[in-house]
C-alpha positions in Angstrom: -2.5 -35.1 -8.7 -3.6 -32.7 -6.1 -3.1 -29.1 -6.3 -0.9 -27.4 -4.0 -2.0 -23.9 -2.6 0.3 -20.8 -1.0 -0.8 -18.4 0.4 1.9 -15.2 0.7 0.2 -12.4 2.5 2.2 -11.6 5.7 5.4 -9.8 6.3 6.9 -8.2 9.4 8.9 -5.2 9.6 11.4 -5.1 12.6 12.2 -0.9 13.3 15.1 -0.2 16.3 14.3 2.1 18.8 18.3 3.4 17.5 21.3 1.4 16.7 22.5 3.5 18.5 22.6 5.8 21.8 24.2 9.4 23.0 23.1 11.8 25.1 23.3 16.2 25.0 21.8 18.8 26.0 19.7 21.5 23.9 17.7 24.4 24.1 14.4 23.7 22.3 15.9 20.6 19.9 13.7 18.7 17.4 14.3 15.2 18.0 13.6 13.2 15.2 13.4 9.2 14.3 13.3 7.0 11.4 10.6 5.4 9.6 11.1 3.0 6.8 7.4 2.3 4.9 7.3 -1.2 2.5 4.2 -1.5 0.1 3.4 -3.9 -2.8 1.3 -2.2 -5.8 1.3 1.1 -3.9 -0.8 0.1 -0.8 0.4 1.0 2.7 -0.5 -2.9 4.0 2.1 -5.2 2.3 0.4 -7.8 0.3 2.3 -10.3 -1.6 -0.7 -12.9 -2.7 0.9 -12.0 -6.1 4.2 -14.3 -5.6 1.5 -17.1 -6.5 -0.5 -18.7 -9.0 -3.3 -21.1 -8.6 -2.7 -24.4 -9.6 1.4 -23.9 -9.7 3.5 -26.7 -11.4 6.7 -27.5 -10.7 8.9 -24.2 -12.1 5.7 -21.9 -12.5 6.7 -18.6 -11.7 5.0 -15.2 -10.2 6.8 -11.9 -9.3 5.5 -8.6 -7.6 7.3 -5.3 -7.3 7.8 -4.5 -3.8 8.4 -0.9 -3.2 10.3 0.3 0.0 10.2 4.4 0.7 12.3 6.3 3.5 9.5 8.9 4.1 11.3 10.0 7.7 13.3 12.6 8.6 16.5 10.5 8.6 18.3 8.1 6.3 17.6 4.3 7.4 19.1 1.0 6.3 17.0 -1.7 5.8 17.3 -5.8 4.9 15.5 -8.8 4.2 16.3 -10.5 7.2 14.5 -13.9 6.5 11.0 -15.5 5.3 9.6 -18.4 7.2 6.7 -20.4 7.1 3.5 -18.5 9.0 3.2 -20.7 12.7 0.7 -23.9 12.1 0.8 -24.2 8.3 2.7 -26.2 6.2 3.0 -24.2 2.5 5.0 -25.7 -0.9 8.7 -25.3 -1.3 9.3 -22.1 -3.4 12.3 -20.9 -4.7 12.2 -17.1 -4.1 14.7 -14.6 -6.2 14.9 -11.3 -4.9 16.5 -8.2 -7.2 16.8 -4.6 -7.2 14.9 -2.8 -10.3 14.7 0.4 -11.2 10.5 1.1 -10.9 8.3 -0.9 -11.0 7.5 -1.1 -14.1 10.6 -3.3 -14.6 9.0 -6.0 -12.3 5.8 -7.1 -14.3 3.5 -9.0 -12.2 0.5 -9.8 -14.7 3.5 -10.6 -17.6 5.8 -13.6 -17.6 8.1 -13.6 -14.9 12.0 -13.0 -16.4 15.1 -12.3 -14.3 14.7 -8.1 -14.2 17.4 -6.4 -12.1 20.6 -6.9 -9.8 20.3 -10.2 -8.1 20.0 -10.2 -4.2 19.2 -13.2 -3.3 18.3 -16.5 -5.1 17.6 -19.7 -3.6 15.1 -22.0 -1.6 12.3 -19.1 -0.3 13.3 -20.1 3.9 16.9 -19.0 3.2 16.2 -15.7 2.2 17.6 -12.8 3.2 19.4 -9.6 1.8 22.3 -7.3 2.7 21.8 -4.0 4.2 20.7 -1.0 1.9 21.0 3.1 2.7 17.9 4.8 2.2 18.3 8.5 2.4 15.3 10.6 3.1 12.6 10.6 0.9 14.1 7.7 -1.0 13.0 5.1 -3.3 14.0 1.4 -3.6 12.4 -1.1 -5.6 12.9 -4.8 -5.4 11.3 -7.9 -7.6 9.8 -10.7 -6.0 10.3 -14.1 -7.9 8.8 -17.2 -6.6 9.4 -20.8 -8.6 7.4 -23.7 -7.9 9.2 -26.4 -6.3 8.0 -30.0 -6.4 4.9 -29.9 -5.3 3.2 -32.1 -3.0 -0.5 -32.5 -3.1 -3.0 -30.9 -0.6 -0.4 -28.2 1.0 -1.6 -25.0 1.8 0.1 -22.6 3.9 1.2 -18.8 4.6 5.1 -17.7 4.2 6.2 -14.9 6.8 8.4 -11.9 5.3 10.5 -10.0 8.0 12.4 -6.9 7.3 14.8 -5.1 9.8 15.1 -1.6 9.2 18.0 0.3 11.2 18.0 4.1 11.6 21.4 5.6 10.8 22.7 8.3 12.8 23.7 11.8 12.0 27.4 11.6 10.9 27.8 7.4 10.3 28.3 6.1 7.2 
């Protein structure tokens, strides 16, 4: 039997301009706009090689903290919106469960995988997505990654796609 190989390594964070739009005159205003920064073990470039294993069997797991910060001057909502496959390449079926943890440290990547944390999202890796959560400035969210090993089928190798919306909230709305 073959072995199947995944590579997970891109992601792609959608920011709006504003949900939203208004208009008013001031004398000498700060305008200010929302930022939303998503890192895996701390880094600023989103790597999440860690939601595999080389060599994977059928219901192998791996999981990776994936920490998302509001370091802007406003609060921002943000969501998994969906994860696809990466344009020309053909990778295993996954199973992806996504939770919310408190640090980190409850999402141990080099220990075996468990089920940490509120579930978000559980199912075949291509149906993901999450609902919307608040971030308000200078807040922390953390969420575990969980990929299962599907059936595999020999000689696969391909990339999976994350993609995050992010959605600034303005002053007043819930």
């Amino acid at each position: 039997m073959g072995a199947s190989v995944v590579l997970l390594g891109f992601t792609s964070l959608q920011l709006t301009d504003a949900a939203w739009s208004s208009s008013d005159t001031t004398d000498g205003a700060t305008v200010r706009t929302g930022h939303l920064r998503i890192s895996g073990d701390g880094q600023a470039t989103l790597n999440v090689s860690g939601l595999t294993r080389e060599n994977m069997e059928p219901g192998a797991q791996a999981q990776i903290p994936l920490t998302v910060v509001n370091d802007s001057t406003v609060p921002v909502t943000f969501r998994l919106t969906g994860v696809a496959p990466l344009a020309g390449t053909t990778p295993p079926v996954l199973n992806l469960r996504v939770a919310r943890v408190s640090e980190a440290s409850d999402c141990p990547a080099t220990t075996q995988p468990g089920t940490p944390g509120r579930q978000l999202f559980s199912g075949e890796i291509t149906s993901a997505s999450t609902s919307g959560k608040t971030l308000a400035v200078g807040e922390t969210d953390v969420l575990c990654l969980t990929t299962t090993a599907g059936a595999m089928t020999p000689n696969l190798s391909g990339k999976y796609e994350f993609t995050f919306k992010a959605d600034q909230i303005k002053a007043g709305q819930p």
